[in-house]
One Martini backbone bead per residue (centre of mass of N, CA, C, O) as a GRO file, in nm:
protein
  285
    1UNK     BB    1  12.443  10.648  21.137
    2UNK     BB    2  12.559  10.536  20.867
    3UNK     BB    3  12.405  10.291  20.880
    4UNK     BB    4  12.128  10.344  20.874
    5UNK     BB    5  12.131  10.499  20.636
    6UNK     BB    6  12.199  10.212  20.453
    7UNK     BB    7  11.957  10.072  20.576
    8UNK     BB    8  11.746  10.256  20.467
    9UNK     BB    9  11.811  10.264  20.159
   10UNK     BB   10  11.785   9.930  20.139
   11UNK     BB   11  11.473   9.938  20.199
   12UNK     BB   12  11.367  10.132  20.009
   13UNK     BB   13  11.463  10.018  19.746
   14UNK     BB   14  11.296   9.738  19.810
   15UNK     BB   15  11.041   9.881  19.781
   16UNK     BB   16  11.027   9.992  19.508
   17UNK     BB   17  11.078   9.704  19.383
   18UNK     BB   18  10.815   9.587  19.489
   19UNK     BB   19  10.622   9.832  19.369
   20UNK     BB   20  10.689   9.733  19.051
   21UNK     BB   21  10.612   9.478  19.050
   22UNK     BB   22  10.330   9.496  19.131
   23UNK     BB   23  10.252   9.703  18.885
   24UNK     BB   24  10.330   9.462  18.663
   25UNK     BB   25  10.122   9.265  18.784
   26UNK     BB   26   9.927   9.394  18.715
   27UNK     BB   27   9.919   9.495  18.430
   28UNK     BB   28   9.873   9.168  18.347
   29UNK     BB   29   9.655   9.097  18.441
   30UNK     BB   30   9.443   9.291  18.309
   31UNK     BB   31   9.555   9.201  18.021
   32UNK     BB   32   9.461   8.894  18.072
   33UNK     BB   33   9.186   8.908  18.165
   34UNK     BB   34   8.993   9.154  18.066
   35UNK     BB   35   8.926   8.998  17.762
   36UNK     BB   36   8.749   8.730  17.935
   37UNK     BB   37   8.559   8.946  18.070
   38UNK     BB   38   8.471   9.091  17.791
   39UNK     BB   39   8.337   8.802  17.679
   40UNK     BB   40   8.157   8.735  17.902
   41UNK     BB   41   7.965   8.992  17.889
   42UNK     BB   42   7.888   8.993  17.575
   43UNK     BB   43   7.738   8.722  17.594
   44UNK     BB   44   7.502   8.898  17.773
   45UNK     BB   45   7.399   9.036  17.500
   46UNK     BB   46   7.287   9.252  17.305
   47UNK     BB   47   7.339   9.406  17.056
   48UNK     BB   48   7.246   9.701  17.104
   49UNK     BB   49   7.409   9.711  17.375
   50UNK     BB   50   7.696   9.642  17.276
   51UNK     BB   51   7.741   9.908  17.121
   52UNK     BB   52   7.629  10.107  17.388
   53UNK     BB   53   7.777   9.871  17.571
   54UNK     BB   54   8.086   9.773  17.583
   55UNK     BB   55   8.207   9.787  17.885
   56UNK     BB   56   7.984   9.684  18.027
   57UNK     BB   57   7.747   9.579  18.173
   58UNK     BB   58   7.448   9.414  18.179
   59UNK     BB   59   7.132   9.450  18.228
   60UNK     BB   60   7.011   9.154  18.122
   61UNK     BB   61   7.117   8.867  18.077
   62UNK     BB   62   7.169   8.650  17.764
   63UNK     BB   63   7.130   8.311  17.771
   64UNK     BB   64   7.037   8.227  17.481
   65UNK     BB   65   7.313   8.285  17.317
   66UNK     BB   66   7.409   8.004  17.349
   67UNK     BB   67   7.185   7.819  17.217
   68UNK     BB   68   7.167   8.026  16.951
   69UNK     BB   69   7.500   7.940  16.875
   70UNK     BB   70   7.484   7.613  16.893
   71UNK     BB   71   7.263   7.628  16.662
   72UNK     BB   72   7.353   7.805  16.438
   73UNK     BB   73   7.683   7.655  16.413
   74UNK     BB   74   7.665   7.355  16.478
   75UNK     BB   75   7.874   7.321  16.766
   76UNK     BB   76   7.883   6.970  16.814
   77UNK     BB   77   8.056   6.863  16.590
   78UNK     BB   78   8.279   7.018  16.611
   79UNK     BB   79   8.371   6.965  16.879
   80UNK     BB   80   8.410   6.674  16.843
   81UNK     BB   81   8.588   6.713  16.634
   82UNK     BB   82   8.842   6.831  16.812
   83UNK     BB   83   8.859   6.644  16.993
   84UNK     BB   84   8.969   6.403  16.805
   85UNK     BB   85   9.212   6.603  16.667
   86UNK     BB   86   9.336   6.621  16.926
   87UNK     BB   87   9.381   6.333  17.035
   88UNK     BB   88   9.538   6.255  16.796
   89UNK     BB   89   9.768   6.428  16.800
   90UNK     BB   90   9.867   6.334  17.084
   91UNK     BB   91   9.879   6.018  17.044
   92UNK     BB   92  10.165   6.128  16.836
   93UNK     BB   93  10.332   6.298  17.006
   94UNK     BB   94  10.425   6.157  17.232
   95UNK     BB   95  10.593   5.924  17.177
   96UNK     BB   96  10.772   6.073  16.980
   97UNK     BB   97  10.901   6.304  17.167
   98UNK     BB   98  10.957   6.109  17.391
   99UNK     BB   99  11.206   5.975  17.210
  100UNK     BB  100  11.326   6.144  17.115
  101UNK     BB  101  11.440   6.335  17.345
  102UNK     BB  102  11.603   6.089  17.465
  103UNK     BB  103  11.810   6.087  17.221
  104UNK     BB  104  11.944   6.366  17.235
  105UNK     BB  105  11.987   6.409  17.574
  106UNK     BB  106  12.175   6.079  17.606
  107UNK     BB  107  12.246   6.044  17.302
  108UNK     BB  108  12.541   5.978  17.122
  109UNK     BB  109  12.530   6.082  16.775
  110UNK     BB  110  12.538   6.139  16.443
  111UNK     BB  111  12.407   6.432  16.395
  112UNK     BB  112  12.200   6.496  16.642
  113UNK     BB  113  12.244   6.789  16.669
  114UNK     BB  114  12.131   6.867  16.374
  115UNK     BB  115  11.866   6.683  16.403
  116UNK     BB  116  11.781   6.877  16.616
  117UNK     BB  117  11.797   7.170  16.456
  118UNK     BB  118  11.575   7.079  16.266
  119UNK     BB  119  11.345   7.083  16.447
  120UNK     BB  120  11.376   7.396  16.531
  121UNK     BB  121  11.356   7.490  16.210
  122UNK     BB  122  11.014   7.436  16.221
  123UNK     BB  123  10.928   7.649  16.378
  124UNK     BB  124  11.053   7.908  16.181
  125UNK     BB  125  10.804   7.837  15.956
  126UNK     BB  126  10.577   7.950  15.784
  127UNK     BB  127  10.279   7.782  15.728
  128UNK     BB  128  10.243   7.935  15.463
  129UNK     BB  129  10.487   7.793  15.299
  130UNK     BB  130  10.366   7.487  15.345
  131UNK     BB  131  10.072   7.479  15.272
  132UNK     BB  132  10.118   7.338  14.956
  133UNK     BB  133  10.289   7.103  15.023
  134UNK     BB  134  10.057   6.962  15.203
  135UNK     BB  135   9.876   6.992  15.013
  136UNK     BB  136  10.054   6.776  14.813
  137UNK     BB  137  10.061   6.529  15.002
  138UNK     BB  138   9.793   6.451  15.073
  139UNK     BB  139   9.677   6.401  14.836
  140UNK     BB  140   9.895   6.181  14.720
  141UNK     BB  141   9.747   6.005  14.996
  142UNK     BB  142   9.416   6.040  14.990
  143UNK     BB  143   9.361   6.227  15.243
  144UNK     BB  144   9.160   6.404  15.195
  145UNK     BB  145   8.875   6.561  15.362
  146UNK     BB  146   9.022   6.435  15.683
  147UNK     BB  147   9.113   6.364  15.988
  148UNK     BB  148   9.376   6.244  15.910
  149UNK     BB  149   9.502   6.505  15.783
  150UNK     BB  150   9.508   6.686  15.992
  151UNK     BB  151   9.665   6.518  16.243
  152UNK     BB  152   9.937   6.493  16.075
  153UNK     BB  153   9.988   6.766  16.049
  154UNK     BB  154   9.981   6.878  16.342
  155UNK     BB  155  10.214   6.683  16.467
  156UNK     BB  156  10.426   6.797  16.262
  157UNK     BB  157  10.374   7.108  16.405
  158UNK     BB  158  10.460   7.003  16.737
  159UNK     BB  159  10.698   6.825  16.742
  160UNK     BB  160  10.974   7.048  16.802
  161UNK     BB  161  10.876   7.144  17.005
  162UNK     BB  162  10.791   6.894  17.199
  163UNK     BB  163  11.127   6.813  17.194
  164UNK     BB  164  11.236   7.075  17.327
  165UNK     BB  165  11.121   7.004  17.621
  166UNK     BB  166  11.189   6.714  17.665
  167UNK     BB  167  11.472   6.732  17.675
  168UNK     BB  168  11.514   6.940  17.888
  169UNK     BB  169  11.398   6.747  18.103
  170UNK     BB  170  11.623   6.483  18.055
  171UNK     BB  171  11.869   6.688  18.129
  172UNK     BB  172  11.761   6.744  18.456
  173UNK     BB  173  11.791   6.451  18.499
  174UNK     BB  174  11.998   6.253  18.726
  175UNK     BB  175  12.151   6.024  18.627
  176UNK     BB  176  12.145   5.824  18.869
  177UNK     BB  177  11.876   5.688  18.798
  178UNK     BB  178  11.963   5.526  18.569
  179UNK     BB  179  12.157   5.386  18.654
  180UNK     BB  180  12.053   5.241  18.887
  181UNK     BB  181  11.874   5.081  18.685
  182UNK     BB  182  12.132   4.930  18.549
  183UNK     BB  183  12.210   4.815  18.790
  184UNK     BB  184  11.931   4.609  18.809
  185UNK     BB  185  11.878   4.519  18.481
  186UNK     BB  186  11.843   4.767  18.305
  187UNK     BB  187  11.812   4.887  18.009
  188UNK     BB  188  11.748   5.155  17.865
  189UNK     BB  189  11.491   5.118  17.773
  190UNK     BB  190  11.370   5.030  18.016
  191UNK     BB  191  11.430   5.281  18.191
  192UNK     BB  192  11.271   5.463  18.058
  193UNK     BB  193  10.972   5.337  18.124
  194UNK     BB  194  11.025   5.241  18.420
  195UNK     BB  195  11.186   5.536  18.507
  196UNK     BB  196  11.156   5.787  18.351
  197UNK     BB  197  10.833   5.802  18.266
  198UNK     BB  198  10.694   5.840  18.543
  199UNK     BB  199  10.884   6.116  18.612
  200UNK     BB  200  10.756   6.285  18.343
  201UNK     BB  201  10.452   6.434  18.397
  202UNK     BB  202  10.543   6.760  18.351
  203UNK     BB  203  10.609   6.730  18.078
  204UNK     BB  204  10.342   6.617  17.958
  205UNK     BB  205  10.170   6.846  18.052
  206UNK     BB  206  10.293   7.055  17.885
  207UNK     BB  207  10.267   6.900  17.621
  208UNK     BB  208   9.983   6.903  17.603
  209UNK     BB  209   9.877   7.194  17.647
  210UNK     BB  210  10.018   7.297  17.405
  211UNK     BB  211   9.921   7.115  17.153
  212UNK     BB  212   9.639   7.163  17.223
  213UNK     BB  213   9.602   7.457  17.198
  214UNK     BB  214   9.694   7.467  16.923
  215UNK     BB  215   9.482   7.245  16.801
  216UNK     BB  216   9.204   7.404  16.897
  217UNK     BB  217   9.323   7.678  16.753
  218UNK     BB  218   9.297   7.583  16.455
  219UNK     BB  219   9.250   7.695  16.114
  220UNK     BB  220   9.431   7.675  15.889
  221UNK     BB  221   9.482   7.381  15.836
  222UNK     BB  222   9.161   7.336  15.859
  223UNK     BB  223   9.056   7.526  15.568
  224UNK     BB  224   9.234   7.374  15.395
  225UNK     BB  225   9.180   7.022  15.437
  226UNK     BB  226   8.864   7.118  15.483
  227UNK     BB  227   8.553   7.110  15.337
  228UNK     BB  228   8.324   6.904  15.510
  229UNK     BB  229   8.138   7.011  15.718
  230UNK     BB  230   8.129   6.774  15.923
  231UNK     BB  231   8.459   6.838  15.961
  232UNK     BB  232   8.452   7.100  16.142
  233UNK     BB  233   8.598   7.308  16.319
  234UNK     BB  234   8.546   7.545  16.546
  235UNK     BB  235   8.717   7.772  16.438
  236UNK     BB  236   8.533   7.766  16.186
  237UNK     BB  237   8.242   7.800  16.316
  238UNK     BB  238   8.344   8.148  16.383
  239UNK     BB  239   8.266   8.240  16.095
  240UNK     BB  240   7.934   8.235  16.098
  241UNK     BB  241   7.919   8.502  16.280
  242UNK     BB  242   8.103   8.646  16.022
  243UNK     BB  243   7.987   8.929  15.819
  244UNK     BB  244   8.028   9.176  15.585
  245UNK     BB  245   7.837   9.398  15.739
  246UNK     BB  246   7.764   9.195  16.017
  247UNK     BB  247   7.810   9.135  16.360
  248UNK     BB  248   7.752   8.860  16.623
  249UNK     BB  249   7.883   8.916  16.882
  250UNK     BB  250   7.740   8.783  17.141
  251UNK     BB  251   7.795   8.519  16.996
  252UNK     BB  252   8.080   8.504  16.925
  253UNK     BB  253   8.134   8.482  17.244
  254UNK     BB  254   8.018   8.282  17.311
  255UNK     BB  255   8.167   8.073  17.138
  256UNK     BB  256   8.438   8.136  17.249
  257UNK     BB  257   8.326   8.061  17.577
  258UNK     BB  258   8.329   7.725  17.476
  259UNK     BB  259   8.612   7.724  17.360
  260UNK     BB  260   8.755   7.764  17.633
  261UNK     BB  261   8.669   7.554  17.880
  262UNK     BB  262   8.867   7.335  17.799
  263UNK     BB  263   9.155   7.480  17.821
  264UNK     BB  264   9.087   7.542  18.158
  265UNK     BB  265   9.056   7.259  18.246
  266UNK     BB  266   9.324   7.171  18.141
  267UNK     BB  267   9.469   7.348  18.324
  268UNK     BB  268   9.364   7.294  18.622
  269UNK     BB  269   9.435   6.998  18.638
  270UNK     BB  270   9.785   7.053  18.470
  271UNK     BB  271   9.924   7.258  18.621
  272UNK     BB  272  10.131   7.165  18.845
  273UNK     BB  273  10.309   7.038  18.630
  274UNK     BB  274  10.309   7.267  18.427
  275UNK     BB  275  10.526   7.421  18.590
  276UNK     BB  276  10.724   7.197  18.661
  277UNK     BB  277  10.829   7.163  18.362
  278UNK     BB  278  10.894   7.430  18.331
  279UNK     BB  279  11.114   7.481  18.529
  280UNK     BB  280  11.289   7.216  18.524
  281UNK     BB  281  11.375   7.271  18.222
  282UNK     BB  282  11.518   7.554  18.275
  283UNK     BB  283  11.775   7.490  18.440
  284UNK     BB  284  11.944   7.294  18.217
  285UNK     BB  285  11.832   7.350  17.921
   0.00000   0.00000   0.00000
């Protein structure tokens, strides 16, 4: 009797934890996902129904809000600016971060550690006390108010994170890999490209979709560095749809909701990937 009763406790406790789990998952999906509903139902309101309803459903969607934010806001150039200098900083970050991060992992030289921390020490600066000094830099190089301005700088504040993921993951994979390869006749370096680098999927889809999405949503070094509407990136173009007296909620939501798309395709293509290389860097990082 008194086991049935230690049976039953221990199942009642079970019970308990998992409707507490299902409660607070319940509770972030809520907080996570609410806000880009309540995104897209604003953004097919008329202004005067948004401040009227503003949390209920549209009465008759107003999908030209669409069409009257991307001619506002001229959001075609930008979008392209965005897209031209996210993919330019992912093409300096991916090799640079993947050659350091493997080389912190696997090599041990003098000072190795010290300069690993150094890079993880970038991470702790707010952007705001490099400000002055990255554009007396820029300045210096004559490329202010270029693409390739921004480029170069936002490689430079995505590569500490980036090179910390990927370390994560080159230390969880088994010696045994490059081993095998070394013995086949590849020396390092060789053993890297063609042995380790096909296997290492998982950590560049997290490094990308991380380093993109910190990219396409970068405002403060895009506003300092640019100053040419025509190099304009989106999240610039969302600032002319907030004015002094009075802001269009529901175009600066469509603006929003359009500037979202391209971050979603980008999760839904690299999800599979980009949990697995979370998972596999956190067991041994």
């Amino acid at each position: 009797m008194k086991q049935k009763n230690t049976i039953k406790s221990e199942k009642l406790k079970s019970l308990g934890l998992d409707i507490t789990a299902y409660v607070i998952l319940f509770l972030v999906v809520i907080f996570t996902v609410y806000p880009v509903i309540w995104m897209l139902l604003g953004s097919l309101k008329t202004p005067n129904e948004f401040y009227v309803n503003v949390w209920g459903f549209p009465e008759v969607p107003i999908w030209r809000n669409y069409i009257e934010a991307w001619q506002m806001a001229n959001l075609g150039p930008k979008f392209i600016n965005s897209v031209i200098i996210t993919v330019g900083t992912l093409a300096l970050v991916l090799p640079l971060a993947s050659l350091a991060a493997y080389a912190f992992a696997k090599m041990k030289f003098p000072g190795s550690n010290l300069l690993f921390y150094f890079f993880l020490l970038s991470l702790m600066i707010p952007r705001g006390v490099t400000a002055i000094p990255t554009f007396s830099v820029v300045i210096g190089l004559g490329i202010q108010n270029t693409r390739l301005s921004l480029i170069l700088v936002l490689a430079a504040l995505n590569l500490g994170f980036a090179i910390f993921l990927m370390r994560a993951y080159f230390i969880s994979l088994p010696k045994s890999i490059e081993e095998a390869a070394l013995v086949d006749g590849c020396n390092p370096i060789t053993a890297f490209f063609k042995v380790v680098l096909p296997i290492s999927k998982p950590a560049y889809a997290t490094v990308i979709i991380f380093t993109g999405l910190n990219t396409w949503n970068e405002y403060f070094m895009s506003s300092i560095l640019i100053r040419s509407e025509k190099l304009q990136t989106l999240p610039i173009g969302l600032v002319s749809f907030i004015g002094q007296y009075q802001t269009n909620y529901p175009q600066l939501f469509a603006s929003l909701s359009i500037m979202t798309i391209p971050v979603v395709l980008l999760y839904i293509i690299g999800q599979k990937q980009f949990i697995e290389g979370l998972t596999k860097g956190a067991v041994k990082g």
